[in-house]
N, C-alpha and C positions, 0 to 999 in steps of 0.2 A: 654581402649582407642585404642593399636594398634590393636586389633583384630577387633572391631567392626568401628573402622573411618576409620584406616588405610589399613589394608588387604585387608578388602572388598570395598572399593573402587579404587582397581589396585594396590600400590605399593608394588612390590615385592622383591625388591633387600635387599637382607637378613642381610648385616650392619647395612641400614639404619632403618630397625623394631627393629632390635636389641639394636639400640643405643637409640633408640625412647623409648623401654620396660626401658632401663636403666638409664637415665636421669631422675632426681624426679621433675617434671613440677613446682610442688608447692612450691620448693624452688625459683623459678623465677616471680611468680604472688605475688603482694600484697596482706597481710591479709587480706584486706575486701572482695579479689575475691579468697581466697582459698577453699571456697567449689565447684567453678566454675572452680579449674586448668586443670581438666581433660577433660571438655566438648569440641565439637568438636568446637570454634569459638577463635574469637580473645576476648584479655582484655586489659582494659587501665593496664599503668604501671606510667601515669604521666606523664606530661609535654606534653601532646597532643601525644605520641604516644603508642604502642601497642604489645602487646606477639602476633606473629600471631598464628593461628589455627592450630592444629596438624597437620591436613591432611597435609595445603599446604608447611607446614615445611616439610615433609615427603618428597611430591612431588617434589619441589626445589631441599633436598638433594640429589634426587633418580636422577634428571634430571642432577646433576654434571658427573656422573657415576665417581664416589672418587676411590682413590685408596689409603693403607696403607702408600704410603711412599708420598704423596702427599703433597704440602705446599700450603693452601687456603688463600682468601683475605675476607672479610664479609662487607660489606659497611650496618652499622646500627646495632650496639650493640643489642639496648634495653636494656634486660634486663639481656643479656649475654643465652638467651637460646639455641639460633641457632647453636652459638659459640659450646656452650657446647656437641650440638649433632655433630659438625663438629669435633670436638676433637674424639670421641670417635672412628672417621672412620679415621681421616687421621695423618700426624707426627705433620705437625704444624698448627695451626691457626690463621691469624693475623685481628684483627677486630677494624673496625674505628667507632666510635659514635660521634654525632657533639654537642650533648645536653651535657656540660659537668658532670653534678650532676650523669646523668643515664651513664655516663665513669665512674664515679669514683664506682658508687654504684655497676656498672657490674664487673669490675676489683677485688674489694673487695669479691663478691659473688662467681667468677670463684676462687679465689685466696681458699676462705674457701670449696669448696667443692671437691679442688683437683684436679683441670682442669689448669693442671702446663703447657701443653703445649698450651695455649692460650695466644698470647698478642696482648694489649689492647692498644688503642689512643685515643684523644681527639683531634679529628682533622674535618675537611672538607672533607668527604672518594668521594665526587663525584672526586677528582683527584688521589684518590688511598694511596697505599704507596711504592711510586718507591724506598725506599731505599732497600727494600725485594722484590721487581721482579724481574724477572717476576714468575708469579703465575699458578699452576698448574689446581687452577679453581678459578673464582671470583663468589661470591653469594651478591644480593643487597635486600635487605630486608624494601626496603622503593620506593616509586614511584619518578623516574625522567620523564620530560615531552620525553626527549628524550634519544636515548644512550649513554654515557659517552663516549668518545673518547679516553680519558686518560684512563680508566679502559679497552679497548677493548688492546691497546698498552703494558700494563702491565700484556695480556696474554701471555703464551707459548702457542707456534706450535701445534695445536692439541688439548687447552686446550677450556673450554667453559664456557659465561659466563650467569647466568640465573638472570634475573630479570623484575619485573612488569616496564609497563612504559605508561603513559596517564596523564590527569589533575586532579589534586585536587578532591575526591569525583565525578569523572565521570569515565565515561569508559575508565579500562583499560587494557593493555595485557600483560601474563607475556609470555617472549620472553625466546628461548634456541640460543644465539650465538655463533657458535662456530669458531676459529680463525684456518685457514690452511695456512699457508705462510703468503703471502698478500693479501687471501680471507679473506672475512668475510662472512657466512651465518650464518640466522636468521630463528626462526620457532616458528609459532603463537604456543602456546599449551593452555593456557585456556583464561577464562576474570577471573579476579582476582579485590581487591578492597584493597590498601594499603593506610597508612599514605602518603604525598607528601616527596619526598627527598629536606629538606634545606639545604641551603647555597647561597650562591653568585657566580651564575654560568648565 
């Protein structure tokens, strides 16, 4: 999977292959789709959302440019995969899921596989979790129509936050924002195609 999705389609930064080779995909995909864990797309996991695709997990990560002592924010559990490769690169990870069944079921699966520095919520992540910011990068894993406000504020200086954003099943883009003071820049990098970010926003 990393050699032929991921390498040869540009990502280079060599944690992010390496956490990818390390992570075992198919403890995060339902039995009915484990012979499809490794393929390069996305899978349902339930409740109308989805494992995304290696590649663009890959790309997301690589677009943070993470650092080991780093503390991350993850807006959309799932299935706890994402989490799981942000672990492997940075000190802490804290990850919001809004569906509570896939909180609890991701919590239990990071908890059994030894991913001690990931914590978990059952919350609304389009306002973040300002009791741990601010955050050295935010990653959003689900489509909001627009950019969070709240999660742009709950970066640090310097830090950036990467996520898709358009309507429901139409075009959308996934954005690299990065926070300098009280700039904000924004940079188109691909069209992408996620679940919508719920809540009541």
């Amino acid at each position: 999977m990393v050699d032929s999705q991921i390498r040869r389609r540009g990502v280079t930064d060599l944690d992010v292959l390496e956490a990818m080779e390390r992570v075992p995909r198919h403890e995060f995909v339902p039995k009915e789709f484990k012979s499809q864990s490794y393929a390069d797309r996305p899978l349902p996991i339930g409740h109308g959302q989805t494992i995304s695709q290696p590649y663009i997990v890959a790309l997301m990560t690589e677009l943070l440019q993470l650092r080991s002592t780093d503390r991350v924010l993850e807006i959309g559990t799932g299935s706890g995969y994402q989490a799981a490769i942000l672990s492997e690169i940075v000190a802490e990870v804290y990850t919001i899921e809004i569906v509570e069944a896939l909180a609890l079921e991701a919590a239990e699966r990071l908890e059994r596989l030894g991913y001690t520095n990931v914590h978990t919520l059952h919350a609304d992540g389009y306002y973040g979790w300002e009791e741990h910011a601010p955050f050295d990068a935010i990653i959003v894993t689900a489509a909001p129509d627009h950019i969070p406000q709240p999660l742009v504020q709950q970066l640090k200086d310097g830090a950036k936050l990467v996520l898709p954003v358009g309507p429901p099943g139409g075009y959308q883009t996934l954005w690299e924002v990065t926070k300098t003071g009280q700039e904000v820049t924004k940079r188109n990098v691909t069209n992408v195609l996620f679940v919508p970010l719920t809540g009541e926003h």
